[in-house]
LUMPADO-372950 format. One record per residue (C-alpha): residue number from 1; residue in one letter; y, x, z. Coordinates in steps of 0.05 Angstrom, whole numbers, padded with zeros to 5 digits, always signed. Last residue first. Example, Ala and Ser with C-alpha at 12.3 -4.5 7.8 and 13.67 -1.06 7.14 Angstrom:
! residues 2
{2,"S",{-00021,+00273,+00143}}
{1,"A",{-00090,+00246,+00156}}
***
This chain:
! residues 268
{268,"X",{+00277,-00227,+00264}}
{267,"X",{+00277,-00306,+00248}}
{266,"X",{+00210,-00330,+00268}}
{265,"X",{+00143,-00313,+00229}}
{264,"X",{+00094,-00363,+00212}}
{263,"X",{+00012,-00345,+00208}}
{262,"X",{-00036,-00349,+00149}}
{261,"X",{+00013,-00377,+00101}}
{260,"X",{-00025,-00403,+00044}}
{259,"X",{-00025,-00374,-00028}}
{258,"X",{-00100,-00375,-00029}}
{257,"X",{-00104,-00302,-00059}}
{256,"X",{-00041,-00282,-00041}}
{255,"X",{-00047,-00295,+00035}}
{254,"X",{+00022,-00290,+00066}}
{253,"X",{+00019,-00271,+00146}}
{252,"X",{+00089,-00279,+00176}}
{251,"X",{+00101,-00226,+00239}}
{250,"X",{+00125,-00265,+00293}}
{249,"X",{+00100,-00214,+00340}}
{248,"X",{+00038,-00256,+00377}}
{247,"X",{+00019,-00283,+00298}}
{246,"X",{+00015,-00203,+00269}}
{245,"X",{-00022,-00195,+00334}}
{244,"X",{-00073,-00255,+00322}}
{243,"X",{-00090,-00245,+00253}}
{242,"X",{-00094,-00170,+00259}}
{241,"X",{-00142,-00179,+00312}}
{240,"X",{-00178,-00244,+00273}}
{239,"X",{-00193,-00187,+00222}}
{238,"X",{-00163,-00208,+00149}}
{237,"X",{-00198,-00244,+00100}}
{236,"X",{-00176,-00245,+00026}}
{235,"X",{-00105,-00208,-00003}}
{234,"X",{-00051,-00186,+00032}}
{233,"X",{+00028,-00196,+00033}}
{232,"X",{+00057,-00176,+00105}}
{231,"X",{+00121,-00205,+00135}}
{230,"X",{+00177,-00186,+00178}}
{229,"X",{+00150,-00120,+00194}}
{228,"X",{+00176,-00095,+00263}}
{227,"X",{+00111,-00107,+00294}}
{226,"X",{+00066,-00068,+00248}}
{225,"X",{+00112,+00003,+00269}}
{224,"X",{+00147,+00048,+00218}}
{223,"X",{+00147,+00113,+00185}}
{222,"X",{+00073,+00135,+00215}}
{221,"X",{+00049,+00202,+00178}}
{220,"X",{-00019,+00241,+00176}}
{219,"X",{-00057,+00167,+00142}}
{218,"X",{-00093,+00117,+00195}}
{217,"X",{-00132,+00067,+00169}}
{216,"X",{-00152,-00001,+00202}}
{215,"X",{-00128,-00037,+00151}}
{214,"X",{-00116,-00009,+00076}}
{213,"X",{-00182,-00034,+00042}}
{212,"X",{-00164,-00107,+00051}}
{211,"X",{-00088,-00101,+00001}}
{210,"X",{-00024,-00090,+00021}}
{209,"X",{+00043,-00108,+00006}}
{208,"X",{+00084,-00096,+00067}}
{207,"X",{+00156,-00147,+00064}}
{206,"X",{+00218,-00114,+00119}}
{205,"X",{+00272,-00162,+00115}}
{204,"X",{+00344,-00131,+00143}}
{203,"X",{+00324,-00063,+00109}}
{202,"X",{+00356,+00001,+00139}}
{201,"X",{+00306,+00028,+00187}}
{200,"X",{+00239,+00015,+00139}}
{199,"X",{+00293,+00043,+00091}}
{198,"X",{+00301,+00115,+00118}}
{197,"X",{+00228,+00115,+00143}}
{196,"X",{+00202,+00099,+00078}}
{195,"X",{+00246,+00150,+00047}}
{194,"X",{+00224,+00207,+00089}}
{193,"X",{+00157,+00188,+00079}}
{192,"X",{+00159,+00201,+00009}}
{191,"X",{+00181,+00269,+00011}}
{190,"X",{+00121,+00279,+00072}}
{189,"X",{+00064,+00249,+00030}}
{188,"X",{+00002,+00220,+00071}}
{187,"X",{+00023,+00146,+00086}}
{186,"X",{+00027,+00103,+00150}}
{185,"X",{+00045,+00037,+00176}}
{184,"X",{+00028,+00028,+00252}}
{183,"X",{-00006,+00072,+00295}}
{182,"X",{-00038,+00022,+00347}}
{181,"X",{-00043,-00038,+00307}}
{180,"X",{-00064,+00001,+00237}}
{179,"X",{-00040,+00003,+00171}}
{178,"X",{-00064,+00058,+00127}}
{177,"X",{-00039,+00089,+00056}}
{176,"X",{+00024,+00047,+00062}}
{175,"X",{+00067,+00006,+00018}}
{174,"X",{+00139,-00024,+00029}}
{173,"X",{+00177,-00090,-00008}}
{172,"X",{+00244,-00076,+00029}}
{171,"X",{+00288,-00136,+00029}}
{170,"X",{+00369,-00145,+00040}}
{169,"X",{+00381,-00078,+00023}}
{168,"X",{+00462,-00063,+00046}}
{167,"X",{+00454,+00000,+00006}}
{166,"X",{+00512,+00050,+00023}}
{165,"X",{+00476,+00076,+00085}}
{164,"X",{+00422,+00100,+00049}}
{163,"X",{+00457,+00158,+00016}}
{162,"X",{+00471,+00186,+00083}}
{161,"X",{+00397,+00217,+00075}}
{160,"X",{+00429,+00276,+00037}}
{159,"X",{+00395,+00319,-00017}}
{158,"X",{+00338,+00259,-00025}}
{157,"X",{+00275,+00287,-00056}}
{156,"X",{+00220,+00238,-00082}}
{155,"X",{+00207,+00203,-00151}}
{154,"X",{+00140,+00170,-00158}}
{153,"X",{+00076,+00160,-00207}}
{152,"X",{+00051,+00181,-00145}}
{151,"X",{+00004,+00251,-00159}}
{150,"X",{+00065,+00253,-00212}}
{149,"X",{+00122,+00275,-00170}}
{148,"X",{+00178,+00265,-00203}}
{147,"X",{+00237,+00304,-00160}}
{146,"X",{+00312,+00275,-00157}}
{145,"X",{+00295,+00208,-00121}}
{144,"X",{+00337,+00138,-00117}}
{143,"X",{+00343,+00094,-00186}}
{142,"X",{+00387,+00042,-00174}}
{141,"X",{+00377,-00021,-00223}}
{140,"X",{+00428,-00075,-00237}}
{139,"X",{+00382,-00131,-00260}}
{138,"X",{+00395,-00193,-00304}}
{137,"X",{+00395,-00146,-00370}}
{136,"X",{+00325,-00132,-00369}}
{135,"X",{+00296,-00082,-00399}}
{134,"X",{+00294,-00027,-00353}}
{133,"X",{+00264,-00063,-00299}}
{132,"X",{+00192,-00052,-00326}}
{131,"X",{+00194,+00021,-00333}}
{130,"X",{+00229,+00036,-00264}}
{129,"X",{+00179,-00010,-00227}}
{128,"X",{+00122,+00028,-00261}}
{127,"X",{+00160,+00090,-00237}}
{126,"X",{+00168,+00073,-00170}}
{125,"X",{+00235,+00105,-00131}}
{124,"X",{+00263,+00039,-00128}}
{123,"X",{+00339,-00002,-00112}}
{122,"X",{+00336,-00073,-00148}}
{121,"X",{+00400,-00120,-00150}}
{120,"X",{+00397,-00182,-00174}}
{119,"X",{+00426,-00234,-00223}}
{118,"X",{+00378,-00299,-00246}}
{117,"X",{+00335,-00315,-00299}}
{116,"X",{+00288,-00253,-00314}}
{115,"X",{+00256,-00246,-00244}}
{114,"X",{+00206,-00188,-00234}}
{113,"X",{+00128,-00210,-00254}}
{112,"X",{+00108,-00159,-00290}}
{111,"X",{+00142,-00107,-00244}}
{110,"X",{+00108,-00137,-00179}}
{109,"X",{+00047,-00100,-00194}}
{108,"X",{+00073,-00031,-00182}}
{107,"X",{+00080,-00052,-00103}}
{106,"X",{+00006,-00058,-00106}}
{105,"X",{+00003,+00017,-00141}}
{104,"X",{+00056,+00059,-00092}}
{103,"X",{+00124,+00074,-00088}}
{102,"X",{+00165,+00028,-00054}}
{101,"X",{+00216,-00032,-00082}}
{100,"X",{+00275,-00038,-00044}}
{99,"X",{+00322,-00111,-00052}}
{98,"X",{+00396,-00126,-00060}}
{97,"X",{+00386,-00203,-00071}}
{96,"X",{+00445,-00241,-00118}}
{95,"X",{+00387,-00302,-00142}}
{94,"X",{+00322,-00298,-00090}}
{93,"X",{+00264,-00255,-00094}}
{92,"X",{+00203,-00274,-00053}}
{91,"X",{+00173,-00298,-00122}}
{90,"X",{+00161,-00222,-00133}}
{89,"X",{+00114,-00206,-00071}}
{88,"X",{+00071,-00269,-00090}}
{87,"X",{+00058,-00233,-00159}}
{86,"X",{+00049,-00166,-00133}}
{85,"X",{-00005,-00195,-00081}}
{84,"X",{-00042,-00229,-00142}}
{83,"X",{-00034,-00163,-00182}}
{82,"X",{-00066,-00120,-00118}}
{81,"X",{-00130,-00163,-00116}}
{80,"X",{-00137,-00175,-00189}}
{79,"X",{-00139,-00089,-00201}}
{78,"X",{-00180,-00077,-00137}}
{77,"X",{-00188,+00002,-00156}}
{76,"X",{-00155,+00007,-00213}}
{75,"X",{-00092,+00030,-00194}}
{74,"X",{-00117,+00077,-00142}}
{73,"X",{-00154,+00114,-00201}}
{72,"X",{-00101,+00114,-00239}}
{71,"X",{-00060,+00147,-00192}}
{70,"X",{-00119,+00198,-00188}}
{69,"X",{-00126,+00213,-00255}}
{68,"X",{-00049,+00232,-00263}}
{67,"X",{-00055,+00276,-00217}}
{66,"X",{-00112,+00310,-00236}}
{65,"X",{-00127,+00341,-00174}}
{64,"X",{-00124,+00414,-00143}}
{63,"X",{-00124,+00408,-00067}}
{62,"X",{-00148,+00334,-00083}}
{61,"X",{-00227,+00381,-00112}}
{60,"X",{-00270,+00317,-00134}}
{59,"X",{-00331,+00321,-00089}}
{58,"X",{-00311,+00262,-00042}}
{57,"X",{-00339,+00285,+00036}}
{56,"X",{-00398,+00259,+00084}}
{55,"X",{-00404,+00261,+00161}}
{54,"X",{-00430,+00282,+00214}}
{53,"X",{-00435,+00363,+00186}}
{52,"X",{-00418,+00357,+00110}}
{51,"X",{-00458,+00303,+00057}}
{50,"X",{-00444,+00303,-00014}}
{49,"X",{-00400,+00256,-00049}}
{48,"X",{-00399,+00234,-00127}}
{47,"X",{-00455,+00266,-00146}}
{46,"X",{-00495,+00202,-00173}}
{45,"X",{-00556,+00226,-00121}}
{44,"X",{-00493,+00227,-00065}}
{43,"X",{-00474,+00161,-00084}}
{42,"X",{-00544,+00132,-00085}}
{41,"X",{-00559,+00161,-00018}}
{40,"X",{-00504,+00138,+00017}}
{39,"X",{-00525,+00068,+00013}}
{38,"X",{-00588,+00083,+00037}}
{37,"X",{-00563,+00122,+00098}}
{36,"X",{-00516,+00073,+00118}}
{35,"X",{-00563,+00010,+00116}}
{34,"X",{-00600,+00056,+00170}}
{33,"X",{-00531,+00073,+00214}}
{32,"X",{-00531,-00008,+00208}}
{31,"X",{-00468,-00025,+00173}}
{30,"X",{-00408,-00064,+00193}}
{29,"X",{-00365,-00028,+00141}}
{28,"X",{-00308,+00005,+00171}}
{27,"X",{-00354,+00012,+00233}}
{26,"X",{-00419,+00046,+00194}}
{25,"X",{-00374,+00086,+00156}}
{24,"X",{-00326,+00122,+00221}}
{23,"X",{-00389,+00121,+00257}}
{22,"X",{-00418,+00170,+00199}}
{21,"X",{-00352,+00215,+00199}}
{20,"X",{-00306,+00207,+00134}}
{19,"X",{-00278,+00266,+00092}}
{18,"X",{-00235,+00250,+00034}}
{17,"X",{-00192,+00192,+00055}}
{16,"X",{-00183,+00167,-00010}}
{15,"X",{-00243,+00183,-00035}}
{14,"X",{-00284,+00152,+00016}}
{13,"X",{-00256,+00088,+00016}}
{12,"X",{-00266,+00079,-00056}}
{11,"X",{-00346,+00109,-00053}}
{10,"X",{-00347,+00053,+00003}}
{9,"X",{-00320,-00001,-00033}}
{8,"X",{-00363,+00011,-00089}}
{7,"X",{-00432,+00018,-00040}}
{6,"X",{-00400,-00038,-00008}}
{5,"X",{-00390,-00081,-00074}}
{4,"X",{-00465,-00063,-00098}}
{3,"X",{-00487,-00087,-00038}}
{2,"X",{-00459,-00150,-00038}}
{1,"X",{-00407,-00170,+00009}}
***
């Protein structure tokens, strides 16, 4: 990685999880703690962090954010990454499929690329998703979520859980803030967490789209574990851990950016 990509990848990495420790850096990106320093340097002369006791933290102000700034923010950050994995996500669909499509920006990338020929059925709570569904007569769209929350372009709120029992959903194209081996698949907002959960349980074929920034995070809430995924869509080189756990638990490793299956998955 260039320089110039870490020091992006860092400021990135940084603002989403606010406050980072300097171990915390120099591990997530295989730093020197002197490499560290300098690269830190030209983000806190630009003013975009500042440093705090062992660490440094973002200076935008997420107890008051723009929300609509910061979706877009996430939605830019890796833009080709994220469509690619969108793209491999959506030829997964097969002719009469009841499938879930989570909140979140990667999972957003599989509306341009949604299936136009044959009949299915699509059950979302992503905006995006919403928007480019709409117009197409092939799909019988469910719409879950009384509340639009606009920090995630999402709807939330669910007056009775028992609602997911009536989907049968064949496949459950999820997102997460963080996936890690030991915590599983995480995210930060409790109203969407309670849906995650609800169809991470529910779903007969659980698909994560995900793209290199996301592993080895941890977000406040786990809705499901990295062994009962089914398959994982990801972009680029992924730790030989992941490689080899995900392969150990018959978890199916798609890489969108070669389209090559990293590792096979049996029949869960």
């Amino acid at each position: 990685m260039l320089r110039k990509e870490r020091i992006d990848a860092m400021q990135h990495y940084i603002n989403e999880v606010r406050t980072a420790s300097m171990k915390e850096l120099e591990d997530k990106f295989s730093i020197a703690p002197s490499t560290l320093r300098r690269d830190l340097a030209n983000l806190i002369d630009a003013g975009t962090v500042k440093k705090v006791y062992g660490g440094v933290t973002a200076t935008f102000n997420r107890a008051k954010p723009n929300a609509l700034t910061i979706y877009s923010e996430r939605q830019l950050s890796a833009p080709s990454e994220k469509r690619q994995i969108g793209r491999a996500a959506a030829q997964l669909i097969e002719p009469d499929d009841l499938i879930f499509i989570d909140s979140g920006t990667t999972t957003a990338e599989m509306g341009a690329y949604l299936p136009s020929e044959f009949s299915f059925t699509l059950v979302t709570n992503n905006l995006e998703i919403i928007n480019k569904a709409a117009p197409l007569g092939n799909i019988k769209l469910v719409i879950i979520g009384m509340n639009f929350d606009r920090r995630t372009q999402s709807f939330t709120g669910i007056d009775n859980m028992n609602i997911f029992s009536r989907f049968n959903i064949g496949k459950a194209f999820m997102a997460a803030t963080g996936i890690s081996i030991t915590r599983g698949l995480s995210n930060s907002e409790y109203n969407e967490y309670l849906i995650k959960s609800e169809i991470f349980k529910k779903a007969h074929q659980k698909i994560l789209l995900i793209d290199h920034t996301k592993f080895d995070r941890v977000s406040l809430l786990t809705y499901g574990t990295l062994k009962d995924i089914d398959a994982i869509i990801t972009y680029g080189d992924i730790a030989p851990k992941y490689i080899d756990f995900l392969a150990e638990n018959d978890v199916q490793l798609i890489n969108a950016q070669t389209g090559s299956i990293v590792s096979e998955s049996a029949d869960k």
